[in-house]
MARVO-634089 format. One record per residue (C-alpha): x, y, z. Coordinates in steps of 0.001 Angstrom, whole numbers, plus 524288, in hexadecimal, padded with zeros to 5 digits. Example, Ala and Ser with C-alpha at 12.3 -4.5 7.8 and 13.67 -1.06 7.14 Angstrom:
! residues 2
<<8300C 7EE6C 81E78>>
<<83566 7FBDC 81BE4>>
***
This chain:
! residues 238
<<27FC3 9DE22 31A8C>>
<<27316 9D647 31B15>>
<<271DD 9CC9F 32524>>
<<26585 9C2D3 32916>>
<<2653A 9BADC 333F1>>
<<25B68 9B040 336F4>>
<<250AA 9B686 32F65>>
<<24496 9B10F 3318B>>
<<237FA 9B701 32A15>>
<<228E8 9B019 32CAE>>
<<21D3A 9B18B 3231F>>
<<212E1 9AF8A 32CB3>>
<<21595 9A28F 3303F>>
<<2202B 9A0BC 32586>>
<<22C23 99E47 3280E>>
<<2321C 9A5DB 31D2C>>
<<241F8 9A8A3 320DB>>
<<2490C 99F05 32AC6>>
<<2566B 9A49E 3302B>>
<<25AD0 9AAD8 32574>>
<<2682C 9AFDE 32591>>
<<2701A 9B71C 31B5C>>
<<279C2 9C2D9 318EC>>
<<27BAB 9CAFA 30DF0>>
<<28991 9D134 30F3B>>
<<28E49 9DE73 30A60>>
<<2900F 9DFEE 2FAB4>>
<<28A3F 9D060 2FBE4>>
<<280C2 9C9B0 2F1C2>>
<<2790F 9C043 2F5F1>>
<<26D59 9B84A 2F061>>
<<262FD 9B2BD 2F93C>>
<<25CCC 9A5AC 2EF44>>
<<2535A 99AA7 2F309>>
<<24632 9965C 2EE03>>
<<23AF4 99D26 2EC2D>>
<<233A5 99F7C 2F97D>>
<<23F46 99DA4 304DC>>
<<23F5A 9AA42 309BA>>
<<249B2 9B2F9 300D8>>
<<23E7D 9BDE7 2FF7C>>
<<23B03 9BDF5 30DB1>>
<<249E6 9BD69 31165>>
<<24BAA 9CB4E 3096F>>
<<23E20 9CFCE 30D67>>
<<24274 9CCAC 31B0A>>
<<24F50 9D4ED 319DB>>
<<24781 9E07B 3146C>>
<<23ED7 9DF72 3227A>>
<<2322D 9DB04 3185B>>
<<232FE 9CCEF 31EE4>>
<<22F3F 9CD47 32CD4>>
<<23C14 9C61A 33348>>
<<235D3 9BCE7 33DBD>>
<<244AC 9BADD 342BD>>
<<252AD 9BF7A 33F13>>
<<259AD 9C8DD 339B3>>
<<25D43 9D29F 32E5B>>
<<268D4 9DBF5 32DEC>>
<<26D6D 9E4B4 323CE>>
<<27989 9EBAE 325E1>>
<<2789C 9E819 3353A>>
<<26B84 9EEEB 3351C>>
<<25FE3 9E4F3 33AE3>>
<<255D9 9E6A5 33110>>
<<24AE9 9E0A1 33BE0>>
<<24DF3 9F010 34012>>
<<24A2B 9F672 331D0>>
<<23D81 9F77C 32B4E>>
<<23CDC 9F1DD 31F00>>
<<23C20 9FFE1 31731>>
<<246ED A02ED 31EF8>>
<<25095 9F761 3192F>>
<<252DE 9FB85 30B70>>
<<25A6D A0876 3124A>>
<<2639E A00E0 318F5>>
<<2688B 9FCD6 30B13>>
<<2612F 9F097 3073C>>
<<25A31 9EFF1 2FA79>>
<<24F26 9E6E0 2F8AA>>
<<249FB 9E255 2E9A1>>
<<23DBA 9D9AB 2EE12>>
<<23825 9CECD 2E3EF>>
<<230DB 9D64A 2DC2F>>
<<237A5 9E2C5 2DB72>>
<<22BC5 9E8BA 2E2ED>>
<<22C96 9F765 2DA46>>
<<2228D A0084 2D9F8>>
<<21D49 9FEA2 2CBBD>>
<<21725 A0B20 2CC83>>
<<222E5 A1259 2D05F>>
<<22D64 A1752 2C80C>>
<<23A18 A0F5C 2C6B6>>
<<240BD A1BF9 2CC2C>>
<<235D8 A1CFA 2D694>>
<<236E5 A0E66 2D9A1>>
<<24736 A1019 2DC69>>
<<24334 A1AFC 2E443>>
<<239C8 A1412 2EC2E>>
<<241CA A113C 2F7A6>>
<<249F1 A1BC4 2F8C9>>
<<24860 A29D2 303AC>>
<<24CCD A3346 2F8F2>>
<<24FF9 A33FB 2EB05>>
<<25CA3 A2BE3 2E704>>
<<267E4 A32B0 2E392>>
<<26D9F A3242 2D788>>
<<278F8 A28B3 2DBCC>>
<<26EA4 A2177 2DDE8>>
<<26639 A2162 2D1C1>>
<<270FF A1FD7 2CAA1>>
<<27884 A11BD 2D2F6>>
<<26AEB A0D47 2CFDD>>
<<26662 A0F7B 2C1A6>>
<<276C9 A0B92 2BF2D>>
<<271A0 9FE02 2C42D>>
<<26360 9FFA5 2BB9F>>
<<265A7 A0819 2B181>>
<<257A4 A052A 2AB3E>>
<<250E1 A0AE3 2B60D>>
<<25500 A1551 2B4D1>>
<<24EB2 A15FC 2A6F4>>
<<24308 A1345 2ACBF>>
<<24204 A1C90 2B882>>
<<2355D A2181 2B633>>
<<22C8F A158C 2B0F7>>
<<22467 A0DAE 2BC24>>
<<22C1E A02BC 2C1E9>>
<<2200A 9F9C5 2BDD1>>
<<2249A 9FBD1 2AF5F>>
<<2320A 9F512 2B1EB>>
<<234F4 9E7EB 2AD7A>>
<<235FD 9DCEF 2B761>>
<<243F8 9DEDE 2B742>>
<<245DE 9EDDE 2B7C4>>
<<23B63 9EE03 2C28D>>
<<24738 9E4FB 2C8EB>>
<<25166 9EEC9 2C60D>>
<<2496F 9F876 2CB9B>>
<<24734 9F216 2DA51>>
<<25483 9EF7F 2D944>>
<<257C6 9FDDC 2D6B4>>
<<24F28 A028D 2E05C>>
<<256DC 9FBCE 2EA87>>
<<26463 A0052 2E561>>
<<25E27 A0FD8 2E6DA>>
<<25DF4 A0CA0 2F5D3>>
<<26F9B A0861 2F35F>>
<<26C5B 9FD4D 2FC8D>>
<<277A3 9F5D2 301C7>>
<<26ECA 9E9A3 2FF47>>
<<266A9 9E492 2F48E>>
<<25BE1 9D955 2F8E4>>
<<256D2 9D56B 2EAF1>>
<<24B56 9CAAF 2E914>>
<<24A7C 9C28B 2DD66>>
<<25140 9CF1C 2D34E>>
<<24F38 9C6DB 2C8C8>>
<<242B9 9BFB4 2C93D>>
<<23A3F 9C111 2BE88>>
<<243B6 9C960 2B633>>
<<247A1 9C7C1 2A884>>
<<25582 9C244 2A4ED>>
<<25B63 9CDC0 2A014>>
<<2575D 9D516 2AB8D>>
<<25B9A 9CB2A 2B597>>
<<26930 9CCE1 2B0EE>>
<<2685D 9DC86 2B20D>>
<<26311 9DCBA 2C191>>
<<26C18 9D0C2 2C4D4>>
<<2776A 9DA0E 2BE50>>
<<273A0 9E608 2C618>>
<<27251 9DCD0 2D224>>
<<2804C 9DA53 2D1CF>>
<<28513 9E879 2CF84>>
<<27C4D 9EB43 2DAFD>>
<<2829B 9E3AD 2E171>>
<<28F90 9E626 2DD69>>
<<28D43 9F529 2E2A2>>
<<28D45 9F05D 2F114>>
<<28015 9ECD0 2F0E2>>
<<27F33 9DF6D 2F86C>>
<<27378 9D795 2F295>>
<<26993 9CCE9 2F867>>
<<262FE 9C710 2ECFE>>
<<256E4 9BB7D 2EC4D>>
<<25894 9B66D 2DECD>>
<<250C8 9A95B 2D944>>
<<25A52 9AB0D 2CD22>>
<<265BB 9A3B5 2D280>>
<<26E75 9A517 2C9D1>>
<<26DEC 9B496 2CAED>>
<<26D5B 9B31C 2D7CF>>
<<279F9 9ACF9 2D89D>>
<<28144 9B506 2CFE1>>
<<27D01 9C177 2D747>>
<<2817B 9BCE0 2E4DF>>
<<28D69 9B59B 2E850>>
<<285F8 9B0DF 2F4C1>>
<<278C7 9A8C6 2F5AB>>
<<26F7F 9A60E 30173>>
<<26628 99C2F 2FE3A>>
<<2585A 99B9A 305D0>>
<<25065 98EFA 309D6>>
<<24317 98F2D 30ED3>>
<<245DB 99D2B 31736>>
<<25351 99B0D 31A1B>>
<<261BE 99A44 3147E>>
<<265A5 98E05 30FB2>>
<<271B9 992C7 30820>>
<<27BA4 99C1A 30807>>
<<2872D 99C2C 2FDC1>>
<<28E1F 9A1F3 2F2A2>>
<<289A4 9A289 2E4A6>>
<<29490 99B3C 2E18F>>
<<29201 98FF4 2EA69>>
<<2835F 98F94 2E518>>
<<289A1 98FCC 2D7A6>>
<<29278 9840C 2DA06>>
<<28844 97CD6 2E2BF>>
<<27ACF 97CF9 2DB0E>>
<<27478 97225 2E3CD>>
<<27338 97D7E 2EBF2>>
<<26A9B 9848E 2E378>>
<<262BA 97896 2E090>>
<<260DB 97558 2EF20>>
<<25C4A 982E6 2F2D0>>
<<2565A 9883D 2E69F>>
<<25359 97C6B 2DDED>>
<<25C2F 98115 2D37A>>
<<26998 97F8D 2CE07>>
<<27108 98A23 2C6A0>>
<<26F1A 98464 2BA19>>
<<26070 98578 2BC8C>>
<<26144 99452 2C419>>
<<258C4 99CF0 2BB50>>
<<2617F 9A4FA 2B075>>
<<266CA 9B1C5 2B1AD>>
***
């Protein structure tokens, strides 16, 4: 489904992303890890055409994305939840889900997305500046899911969220993606990360230095230490 080849991406005089290669298959789940600062933001910024490829390729669905504008990419069925969230604080949650779309969703639509966040629904009309850092997290998510991508690119879901919450958006994650939705997700909680996504591509310095099963991360932690300076005893709790 998604396919990069030899992506390079330059800051100026950066070398940012250094031949990196990876596939996301139909109905797959797939978590992109590594340290802060090697590149996992600009590799997603650089599928979404944000990142300036300097050589490469992207492909969604066959499609060259080099051939799509970036505004362009979300209607070919890719979702994108940036760090951050990036919602309109001044907008209405139901304005914010609407933000991306040509017309107003249908109701099959409203409703396969407040069945996956019920408690925005509740709060339809109050300014998505009011939500807590978690429902503000629901809500990008949602936003995306009112497009029915085929593909969900999610940055760092989790960061910054409270405990109980974490386990609610990691739950809806995984009936996301157990509705056909195949998932790319940048996680620094491990432990979520591997429980999410029976397959793991681990990042070095701009480029792919790993690529396994959860499993095999699970039953070799000197992985983990190597490329993350962690073991699974130490991940952070979920």
């Amino acid at each position: 489904m998604l396919k990069l080849s030899g992506v390079n991406v330059h800051y100026g005089k950066l070398h940012i992303l250094r031949g990196v290669s990876l596939e996301v298959g139909s109905g797959e789940s797939v978590a992109l890890l590594g340290r802060n600062g090697v590149g996992k933001t600009t590799t997603l910024r650089a599928i979404m055409g944000l990142a300036r490829r300097s050589a490469g390729s992207v492909e969604f669905n066959g499609v060259d994305l080099a051939r799509v504008k970036p505004y362009e990419v979300p209607r070919l069925g890719i979702g994108y939840v940036p760090q951050g969230r990036g919602i309109f604080p001044n907008l209405s949650v139901y304005e914010n889900l609407c933000i991306g779309l040509r017309a107003k969703p249908d109701a099959e639509t409203e409703g396969y997305v407040f069945a996956h966040f019920p408690r925005l629904k509740e709060r339809m009309k109050q300014p998505g500046g009011t939500l807590s850092g978690g429902e503000q997290q629901m809500l990008a998510i949602a936003r995306c899911l009112m497009m029915r991508p085929k593909l969900i690119i999610l940055d760092e879901p989790t960061e910054g969220i409270m405990p109980l919450l974490v386990t609610q958006i990691r739950r809806e994650i995984r009936r996301i993606h157990d509705s056909g939705v195949s998932i790319l997700l940048v996680e620094q909680n491990v432990e979520t990360a591997l429980r999410l996504c029976p397959r793991v591509v681990i990042m070095e310095k701009g480029s792919i230095v790993h690529t396994g099963t959860s499993a095999e991360l699970k039953s070799r932690p000197e992985i983990l230490h190597r490329y993350l300076g962690l073991s699974l005893q130490r991940a952070p709790a979920v």
